[in-house]
C-alpha positions in Angstrom: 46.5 -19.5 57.0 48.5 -17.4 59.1 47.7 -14.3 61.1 49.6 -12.3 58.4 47.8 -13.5 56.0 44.2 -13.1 57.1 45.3 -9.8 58.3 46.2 -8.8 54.9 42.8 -10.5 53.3 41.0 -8.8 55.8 42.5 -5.8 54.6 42.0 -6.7 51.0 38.4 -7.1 52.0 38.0 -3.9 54.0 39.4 -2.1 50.6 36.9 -4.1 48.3 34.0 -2.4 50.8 35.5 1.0 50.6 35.3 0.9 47.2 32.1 -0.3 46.8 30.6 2.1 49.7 32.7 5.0 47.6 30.6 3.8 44.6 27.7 3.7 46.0 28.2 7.2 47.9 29.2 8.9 44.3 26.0 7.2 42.1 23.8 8.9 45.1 25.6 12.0 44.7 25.1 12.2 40.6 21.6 11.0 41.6 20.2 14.0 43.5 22.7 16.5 41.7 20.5 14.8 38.2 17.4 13.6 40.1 14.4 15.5 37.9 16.6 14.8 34.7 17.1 11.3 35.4 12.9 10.8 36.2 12.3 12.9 32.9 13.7 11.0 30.9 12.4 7.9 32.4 9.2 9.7 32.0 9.8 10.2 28.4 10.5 6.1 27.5 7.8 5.3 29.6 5.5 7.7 27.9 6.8 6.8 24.2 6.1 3.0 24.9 2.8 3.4 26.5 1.9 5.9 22.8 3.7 3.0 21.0 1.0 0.4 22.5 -1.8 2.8 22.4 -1.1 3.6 19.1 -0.5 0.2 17.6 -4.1 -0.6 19.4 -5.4 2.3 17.6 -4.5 1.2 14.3 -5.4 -2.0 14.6 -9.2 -1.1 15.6 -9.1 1.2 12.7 -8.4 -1.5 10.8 -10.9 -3.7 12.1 -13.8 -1.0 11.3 -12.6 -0.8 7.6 -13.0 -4.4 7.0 -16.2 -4.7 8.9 -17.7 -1.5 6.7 -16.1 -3.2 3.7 -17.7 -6.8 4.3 -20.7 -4.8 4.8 -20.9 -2.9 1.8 -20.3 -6.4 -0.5 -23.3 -7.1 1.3 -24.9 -4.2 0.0 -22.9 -1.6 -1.8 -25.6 1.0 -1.0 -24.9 1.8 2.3 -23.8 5.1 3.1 -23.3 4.8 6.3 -20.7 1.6 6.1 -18.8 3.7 3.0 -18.2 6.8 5.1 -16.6 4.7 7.8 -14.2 2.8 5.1 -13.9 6.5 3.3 -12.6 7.5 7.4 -11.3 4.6 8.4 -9.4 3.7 5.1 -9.4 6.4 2.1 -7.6 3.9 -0.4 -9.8 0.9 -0.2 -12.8 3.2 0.0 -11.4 4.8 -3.4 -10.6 0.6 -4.6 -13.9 -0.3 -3.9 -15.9 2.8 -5.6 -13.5 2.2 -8.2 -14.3 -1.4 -8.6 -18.1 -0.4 -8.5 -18.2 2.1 -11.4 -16.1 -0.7 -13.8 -18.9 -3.1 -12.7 -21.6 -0.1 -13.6 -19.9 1.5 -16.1 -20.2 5.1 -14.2 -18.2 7.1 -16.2 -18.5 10.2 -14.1 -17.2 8.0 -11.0 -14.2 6.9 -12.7 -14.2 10.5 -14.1 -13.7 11.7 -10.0 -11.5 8.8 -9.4 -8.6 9.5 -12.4 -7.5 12.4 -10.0 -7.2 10.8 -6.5 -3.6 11.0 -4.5 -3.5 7.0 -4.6 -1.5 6.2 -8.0 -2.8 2.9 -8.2 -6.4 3.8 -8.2 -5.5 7.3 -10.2 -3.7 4.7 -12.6 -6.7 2.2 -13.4 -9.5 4.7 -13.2 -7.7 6.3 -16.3 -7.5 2.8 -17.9 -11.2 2.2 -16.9 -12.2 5.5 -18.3 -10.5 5.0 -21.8 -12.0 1.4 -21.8 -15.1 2.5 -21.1 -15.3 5.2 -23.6 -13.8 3.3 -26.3 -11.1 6.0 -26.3 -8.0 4.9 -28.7 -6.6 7.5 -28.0 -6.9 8.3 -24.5 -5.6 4.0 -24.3 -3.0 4.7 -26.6 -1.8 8.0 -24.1 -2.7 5.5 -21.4 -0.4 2.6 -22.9 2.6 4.9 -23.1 2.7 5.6 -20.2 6.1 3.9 -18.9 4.4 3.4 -14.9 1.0 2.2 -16.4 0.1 -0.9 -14.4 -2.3 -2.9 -17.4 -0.5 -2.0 -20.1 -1.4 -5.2 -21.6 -4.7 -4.4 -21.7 -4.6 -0.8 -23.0 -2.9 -2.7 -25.9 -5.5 -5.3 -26.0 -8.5 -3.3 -26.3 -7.1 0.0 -28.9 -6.0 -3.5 -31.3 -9.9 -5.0 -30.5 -11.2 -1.0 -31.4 -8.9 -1.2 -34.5 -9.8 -4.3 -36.0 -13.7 -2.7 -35.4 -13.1 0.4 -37.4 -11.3 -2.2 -40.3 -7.2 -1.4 -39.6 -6.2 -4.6 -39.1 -2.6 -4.2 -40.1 -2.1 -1.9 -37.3 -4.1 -3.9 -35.0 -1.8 -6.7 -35.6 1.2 -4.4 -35.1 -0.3 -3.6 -31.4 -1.4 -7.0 -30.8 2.7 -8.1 -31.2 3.7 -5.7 -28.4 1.9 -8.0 -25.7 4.6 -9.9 -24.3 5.0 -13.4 -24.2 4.6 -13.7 -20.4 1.4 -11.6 -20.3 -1.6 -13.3 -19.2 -3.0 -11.6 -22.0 -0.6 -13.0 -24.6 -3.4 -15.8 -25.6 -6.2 -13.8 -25.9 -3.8 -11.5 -28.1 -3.1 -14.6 -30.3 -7.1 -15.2 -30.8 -7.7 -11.6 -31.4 -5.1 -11.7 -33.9 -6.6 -15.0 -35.5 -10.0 -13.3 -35.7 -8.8 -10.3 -37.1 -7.8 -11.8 -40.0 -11.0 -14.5 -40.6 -12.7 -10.5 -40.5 -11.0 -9.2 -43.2 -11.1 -12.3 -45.3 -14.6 -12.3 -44.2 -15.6 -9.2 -45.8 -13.3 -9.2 -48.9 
């Protein structure tokens, strides 16, 4: 290499270090001019990740306590104590479990409460429960119409069952076609069907 030319790279380098120094003078200028904005809002993402963490702990003990108050209460469904903690911990599966309690005692003032709770599936199967329990046909047939009722099926399936009782086969039989074929229920329609007519040929 000639002196020419390492006079010039030597420049070329000398230039590269300028600019770098020049950099780094300008990023330590914007620092101090932005110094307490800068460490705010380093504050803040440091701060929103540590309540991220804490809060993602949070809900998961919470979650912990409602299935260790539920387990206990299928133990024994008469503890008070373990149902207020699911009832704090969480409200819905408190509400699923008290509902799923009065269908297995038949406590019609339970399911009574339960028909006007904010969770729409238990609102929506404490109405059904209530009609079923009551042997309301038509409280299951306002029940049935109902285009977001989730056991439809069985709304149909138990005002067709109440029909045959009171001797209306015909229309039970018109209720019992509207289970669909897919239903779970579609077989036990079929019977019901069957024995509604060995009924009425049974007390001709």
């Amino acid at each position: 290499m000639s002196i020419k030319e390492q006079v010039e790279y030597a420049k070329e380098e000398l230039t590269q270090d300028e600019k770098l120094l020049a950099g780094l003078i300008k990023a330590e200028r914007f620092y101090k001019r932005n110094k307490m904005l800068i460490l705010g809002l380093a504050g803040i993402v440091v701060a929103g990740g540590l309540g991220y963490a804490v809060m993602d702990y949070m809900k998961e003990q919470r979650l912990l306590r409602a299935n260790e108050a539920l387990l206990t209460l299928q133990k024994n469904p008469d503890d008070k104590a373990a149902l207020q903690t699911l009832e704090s911990e969480n409200p819905q599966l408190a509400a699923l479990f008290e509902l799923s309690r009065a269908v297995q005692r038949g406590d019609a003032a339970t399911l009574k409460k339960l028909e006007s709770n904010p969770d729409s599936v238990v609102k929506d199967l404490a109405t059904y429960h209530a009609a079923a329990l009551k042997r309301d046909r038509k409280a299951l047939n306002s029940y049935r119409m109902k285009s977001e009722a989730l056991v439809k099926d069985f709304a149909l399936f138990d005002e067709a069952y109440l029909l045959i009782e009171s001797g209306d086969i015909a229309k039970a039989h018109d209720l019992l076609a509207l289970v669909p074929e897919g239903s779970p229920l579609r077989p036990a329609a079929t019977m019901l069907a069957h024995y509604g007519v060995a009924a009425a040929k049974g007390g001709e």
